[in-house]
C-alpha positions in Angstrom: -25.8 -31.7 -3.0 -24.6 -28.3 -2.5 -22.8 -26.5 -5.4 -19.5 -24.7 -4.2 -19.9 -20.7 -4.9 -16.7 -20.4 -7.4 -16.2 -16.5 -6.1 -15.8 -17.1 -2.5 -14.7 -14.1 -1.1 -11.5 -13.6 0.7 -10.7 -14.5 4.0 -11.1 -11.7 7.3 -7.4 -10.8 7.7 -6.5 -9.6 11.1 -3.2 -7.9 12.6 -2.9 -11.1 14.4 -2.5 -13.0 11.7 -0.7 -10.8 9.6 1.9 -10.8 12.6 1.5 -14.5 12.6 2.5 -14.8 8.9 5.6 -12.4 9.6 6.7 -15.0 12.7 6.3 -17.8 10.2 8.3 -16.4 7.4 10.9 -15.6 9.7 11.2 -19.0 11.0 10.5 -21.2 7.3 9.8 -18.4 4.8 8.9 -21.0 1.7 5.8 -22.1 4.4 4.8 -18.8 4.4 4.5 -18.0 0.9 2.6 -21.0 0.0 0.1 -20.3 2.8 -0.2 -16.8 1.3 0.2 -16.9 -1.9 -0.3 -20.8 -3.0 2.0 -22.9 -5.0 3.8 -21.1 -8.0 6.6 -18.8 -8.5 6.7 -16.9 -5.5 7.3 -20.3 -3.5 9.7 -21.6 -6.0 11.7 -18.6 -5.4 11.6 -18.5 -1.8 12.5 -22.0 -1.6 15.4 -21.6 -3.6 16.4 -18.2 -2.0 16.0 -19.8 1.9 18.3 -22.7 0.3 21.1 -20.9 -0.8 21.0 -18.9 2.1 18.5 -18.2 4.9 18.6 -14.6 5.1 17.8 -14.1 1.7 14.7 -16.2 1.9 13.6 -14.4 5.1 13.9 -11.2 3.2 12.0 -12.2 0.0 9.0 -13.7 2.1 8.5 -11.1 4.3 8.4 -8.7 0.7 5.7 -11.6 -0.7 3.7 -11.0 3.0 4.1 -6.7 2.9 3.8 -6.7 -0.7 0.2 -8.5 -0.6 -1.1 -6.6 2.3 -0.3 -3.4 0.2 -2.3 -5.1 -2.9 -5.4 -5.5 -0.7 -5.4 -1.4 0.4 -5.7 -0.4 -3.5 -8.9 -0.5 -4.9 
């Protein structure tokens, strides 16, 4: 049985899918952030945010999406 390698590295991220992510966090922004980020705080406050108004949680998901592409440029 195979052992799962614990440090899998990252996915290949594309400009196609970034753009896809932006579509999709435009149109349900909490569905964005946990397929970016994963469950946790982000997702708790996007949730929240796109439930007391829509706007809001379009805004704050679209930061979570620009904010991690940003991370992944500094080395």
């Amino acid at each position: 049985m195979k052992h799962m390698d614990k440090t899998m590295p990252r996915r290949q991220e594309t400009a196609s899918s970034r753009i896809l992510e932006i579509i999709l966090a435009m149109l349900i922004p909490p569905v964005a952030v946990i397929l970016n980020r994963g469950p946790g705080k982000e997702f708790v406050i996007s949730l929240v945010l796109t439930i007391l108004g829509f706007v809001p949680g379009v805004i704050y998901s679209i930061y979570i999406l620009v904010s991690d592409i940003e991370d992944d440029h500094v080395d």
